[in-house]
N, C-alpha and C positions, 0 to 999 in steps of 0.2 A: 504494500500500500504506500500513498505519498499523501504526503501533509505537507502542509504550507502555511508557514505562521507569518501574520504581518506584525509590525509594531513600528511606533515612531507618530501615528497620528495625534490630532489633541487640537486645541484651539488655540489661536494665532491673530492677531493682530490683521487689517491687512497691509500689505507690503512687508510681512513677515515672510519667516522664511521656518520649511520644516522638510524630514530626512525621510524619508518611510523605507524601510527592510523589510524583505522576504526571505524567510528562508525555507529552500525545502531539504524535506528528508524521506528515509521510503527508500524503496526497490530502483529507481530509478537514477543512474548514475550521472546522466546529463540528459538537459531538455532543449531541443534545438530550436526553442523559443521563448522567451520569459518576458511579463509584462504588466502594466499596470492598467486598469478601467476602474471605471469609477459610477456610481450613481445618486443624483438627487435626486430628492422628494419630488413625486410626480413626473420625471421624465427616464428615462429611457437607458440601460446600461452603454457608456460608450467607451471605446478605446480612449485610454491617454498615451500611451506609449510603449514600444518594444523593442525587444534586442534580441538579435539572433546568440547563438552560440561563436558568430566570427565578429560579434561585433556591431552589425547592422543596427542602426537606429530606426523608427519611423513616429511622427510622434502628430497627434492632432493639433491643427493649425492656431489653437486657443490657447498652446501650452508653449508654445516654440519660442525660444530666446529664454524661456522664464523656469523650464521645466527640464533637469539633464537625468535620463538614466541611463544607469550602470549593471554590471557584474561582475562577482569573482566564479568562475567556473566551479576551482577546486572548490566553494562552498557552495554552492550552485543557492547563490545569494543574489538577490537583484533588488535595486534600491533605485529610488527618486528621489532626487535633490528639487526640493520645489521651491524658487525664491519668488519674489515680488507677488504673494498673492493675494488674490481677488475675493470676496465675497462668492463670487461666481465659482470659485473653484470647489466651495463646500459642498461636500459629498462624503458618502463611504468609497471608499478604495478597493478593488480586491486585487489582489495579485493573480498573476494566469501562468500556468507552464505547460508547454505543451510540448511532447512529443513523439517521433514518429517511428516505429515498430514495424517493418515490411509493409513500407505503403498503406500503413493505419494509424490515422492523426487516432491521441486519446490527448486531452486536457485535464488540466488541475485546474483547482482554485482555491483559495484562503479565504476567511471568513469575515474578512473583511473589515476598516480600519476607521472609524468617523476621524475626517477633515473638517474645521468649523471655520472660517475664516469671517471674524468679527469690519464691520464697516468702522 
């Protein structure tokens, strides 16, 4: 089995700045994908960000400049540096890992971390 613990969320100022960690653990030795979404009250789960196993970034057009994430492999650890934030960024967080088994995507997720960013 794989588990995925978040931590680092909390409430923040805005144009504060907060760290969020994931880390997993489990049968799973590397995910050759890791990444952060997020959801508010009343709308809709969306991508914030991810990174490949080489690196790749991609990240949604709301967070860019303001929002970096990372990983260390050997702890198959993925983290969001989130500075300058918004009101708008307040959400629960979940972490995603995914990866792929003879051409069969399977997914994680963490259970997720409340973000509050105060006006």
């Amino acid at each position: 089995q794989v588990q995925l613990v978040e931590s680092g969320g909390g409430l923040v100022q805005a144009g504060g700045s907060l760290r969020l960690s994931c880390a997993a653990s489990g049968s799973i030795v590397s995910f050759n994908r890791m990444g952060w979404y997020r959801q508010a009250p009343g709308k809709q789960r969306e991508l914030v960000a991810h990174i490949t196993s080489g690196g790749t970034t991609n990240y949604v057009d709301s967070v860019k400049g303001r929002f970096t994430i990372s990983r260390d492999n050997a702890k198959n650890t993925v983290y969001l540096q989130m500075n300058s934030l918004k009101p708008e960024d307040t959400a629960v967080y979940y972490c995603k890992a995914m990866v792929l088994v003879v051409g069969v995507k399977y997914d994680y997720w963490g259970q997720g971390t409340q973000v509050t960013v105060s006006s």
